[in-house]
C-alpha positions in Angstrom: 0.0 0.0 0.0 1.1 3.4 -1.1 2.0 5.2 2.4 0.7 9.1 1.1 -2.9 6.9 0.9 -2.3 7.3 5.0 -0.4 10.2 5.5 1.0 13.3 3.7 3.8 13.0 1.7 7.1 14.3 4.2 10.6 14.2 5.5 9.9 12.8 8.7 13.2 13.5 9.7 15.2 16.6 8.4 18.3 17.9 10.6 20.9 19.8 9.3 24.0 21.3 11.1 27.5 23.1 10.6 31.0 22.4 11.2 32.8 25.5 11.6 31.3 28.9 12.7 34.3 31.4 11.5 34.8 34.1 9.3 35.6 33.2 5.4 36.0 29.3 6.7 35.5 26.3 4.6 32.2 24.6 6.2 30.6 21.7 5.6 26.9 21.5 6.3 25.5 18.2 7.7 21.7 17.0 6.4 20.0 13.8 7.5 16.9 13.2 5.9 14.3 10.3 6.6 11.0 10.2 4.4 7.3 8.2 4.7 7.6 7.2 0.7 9.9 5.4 -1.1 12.7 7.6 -3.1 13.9 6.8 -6.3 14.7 7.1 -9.8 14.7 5.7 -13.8 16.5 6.0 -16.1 14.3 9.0 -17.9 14.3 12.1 -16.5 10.6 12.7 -16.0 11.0 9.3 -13.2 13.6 11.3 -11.5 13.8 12.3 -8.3 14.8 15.7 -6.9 15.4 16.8 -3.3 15.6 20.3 -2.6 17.1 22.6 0.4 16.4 25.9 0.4 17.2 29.4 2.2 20.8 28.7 2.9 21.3 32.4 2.3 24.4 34.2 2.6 27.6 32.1 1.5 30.0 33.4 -0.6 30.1 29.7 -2.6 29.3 30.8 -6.2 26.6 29.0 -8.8 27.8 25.7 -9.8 26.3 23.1 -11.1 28.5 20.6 -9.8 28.7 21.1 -5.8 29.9 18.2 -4.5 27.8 15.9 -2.4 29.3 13.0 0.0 26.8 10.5 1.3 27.8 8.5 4.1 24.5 6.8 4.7 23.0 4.8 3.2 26.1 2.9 2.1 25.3 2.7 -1.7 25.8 5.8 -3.4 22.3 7.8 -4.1 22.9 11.0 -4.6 24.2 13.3 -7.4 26.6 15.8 -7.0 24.2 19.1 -6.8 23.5 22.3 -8.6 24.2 25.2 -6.2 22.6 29.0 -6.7 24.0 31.3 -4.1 21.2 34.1 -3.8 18.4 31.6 -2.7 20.5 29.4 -0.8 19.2 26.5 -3.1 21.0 23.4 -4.0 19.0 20.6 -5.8 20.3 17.0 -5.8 18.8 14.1 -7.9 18.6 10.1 -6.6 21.1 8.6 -9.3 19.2 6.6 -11.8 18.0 3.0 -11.2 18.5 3.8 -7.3 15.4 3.3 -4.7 15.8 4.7 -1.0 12.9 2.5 0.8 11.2 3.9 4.2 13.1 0.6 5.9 16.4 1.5 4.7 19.0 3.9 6.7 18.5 7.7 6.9 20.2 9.9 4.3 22.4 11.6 5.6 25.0 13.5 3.1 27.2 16.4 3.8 28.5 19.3 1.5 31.0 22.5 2.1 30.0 25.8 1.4 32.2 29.0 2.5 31.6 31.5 4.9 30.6 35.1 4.9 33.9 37.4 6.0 31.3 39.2 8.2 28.8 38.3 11.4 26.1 35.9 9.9 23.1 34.5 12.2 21.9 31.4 10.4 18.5 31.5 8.6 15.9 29.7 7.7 16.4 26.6 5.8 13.5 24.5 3.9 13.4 21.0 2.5 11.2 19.9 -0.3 11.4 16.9 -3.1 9.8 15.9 -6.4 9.5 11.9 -5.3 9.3 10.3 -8.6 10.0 6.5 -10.1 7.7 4.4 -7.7 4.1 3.3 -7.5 3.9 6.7 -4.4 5.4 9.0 -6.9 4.0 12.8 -5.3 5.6 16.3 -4.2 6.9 16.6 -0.7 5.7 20.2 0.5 8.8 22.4 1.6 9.3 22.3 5.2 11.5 24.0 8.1 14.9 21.9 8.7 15.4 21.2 12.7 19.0 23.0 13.2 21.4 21.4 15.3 20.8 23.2 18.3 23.9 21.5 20.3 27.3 23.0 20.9 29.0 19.8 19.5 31.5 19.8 18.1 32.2 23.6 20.1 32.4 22.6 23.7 33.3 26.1 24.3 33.7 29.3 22.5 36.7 28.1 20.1 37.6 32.0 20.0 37.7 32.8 23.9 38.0 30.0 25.7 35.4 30.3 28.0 32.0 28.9 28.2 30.5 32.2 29.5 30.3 35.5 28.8 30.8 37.2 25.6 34.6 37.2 23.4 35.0 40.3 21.4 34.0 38.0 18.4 30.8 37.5 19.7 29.9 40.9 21.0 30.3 42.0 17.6 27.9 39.5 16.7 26.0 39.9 19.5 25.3 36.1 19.5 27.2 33.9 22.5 30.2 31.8 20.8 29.3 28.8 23.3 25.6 28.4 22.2 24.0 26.6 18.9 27.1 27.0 16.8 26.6 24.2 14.9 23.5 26.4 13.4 24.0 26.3 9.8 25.8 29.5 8.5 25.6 31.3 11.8 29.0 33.0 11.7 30.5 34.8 14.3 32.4 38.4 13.5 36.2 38.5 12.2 37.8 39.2 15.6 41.6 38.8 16.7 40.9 36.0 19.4 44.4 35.9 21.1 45.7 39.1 21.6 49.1 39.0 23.8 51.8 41.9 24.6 54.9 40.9 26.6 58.6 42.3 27.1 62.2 40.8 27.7 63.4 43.3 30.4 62.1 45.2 33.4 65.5 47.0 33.9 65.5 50.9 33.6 68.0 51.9 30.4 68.3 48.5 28.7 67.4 47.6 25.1 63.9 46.0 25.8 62.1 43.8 22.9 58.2 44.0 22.9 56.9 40.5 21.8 53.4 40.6 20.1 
């Protein structure tokens, strides 16, 4: 039985996170993706399907056609390498021909780098949606709000201060707390210098004396 005949069409799962919140940083954003219909895709196009993430506004990654996509579950390939448009934040990947993702099989999850803004960036909202074609449940998934990954992990701490309290000069720029929901995807803190040291080699009045920066 068809599952939409029971439900909507929808990724019943859809997370996506971040692996590096600096300034004009290579980052590679995280999705895992679960849906309640079968996924897959002929060998004609119009038995293609197409997944869709949307909003991820503000990287300075230009158009391509070819961003690259790695897939690291489920262990057979799926997934083409995606066509990226920077001012939506839109990239749209396709389920390789003569592939089927099944609701029993292992989530999606896939991962792709984008770069970062050189400038404070709070991270915004980012959709899913897919054309589910080549089965029996072919139908359009409805865009939908990704969950973010709302954990510090893999930032412990503030990676520019050192501290898991308080605000570094990074993030008062920002005015958003280093040590909080970095893994947010595109939230960027501001260019900051986060060690800033000033010593000497002598104390002793009339001598040479060496500033070390």
């Amino acid at each position: 039985m068809c599952s939409s005949d029971l439900q909507e069409p929808r990724f019943v799962v859809r997370n996506i996170g971040q692996s590096n919140p600096y300034p004009n940083a290579v980052n590679e954003i995280t999705v895992t993706l679960v849906a309640n219909i079968a996924l897959a895709s002929k060998e004609n196009l119009s038995s293609q399907t197409n997944i869709t993430i949307a909003g991820l506004v503000g990287s300075d990654t230009s158009d391509t056609n070819t961003l690259t996509i790695s897939q690291s579950s489920p262990a057979t390939r799926m997934l083409s390498n995606g066509t990226w448009v920077k001012d939506t934040g839109t990239l749209v990947m396709s389920v390789l021909d003569n592939m089927t993702w099944n609701v029993d099989d292992e989530e999606i999850i896939f991962s792709f780098e984008l770069l970062n803004p050189g400038s404070c960036h709070s991270s915004p909202d980012v959709s899913v949606s897919a054309q589910a074609a080549g089965t029996d449940c072919a139908s359009y998934i409805a865009p939908a709000s990704m969950i973010k990954d709302g954990t510090t992990v893999p930032f412990a701490k503030c990676r520019a201060c050192g501290t898991n309290s308080g605000h570094c000069d990074a993030c008062r720029q920002c005015d958003q707390l280093c040590n909080q929901q970095d893994a947010h995807p595109l939230k960027v803190h501001a260019p900051a210098f986060v060690l800033k040291e000033v010593g000497q080699s002598t104390t002793w009045p009339g001598a040479d004396r060496k500033s070390v920066v």
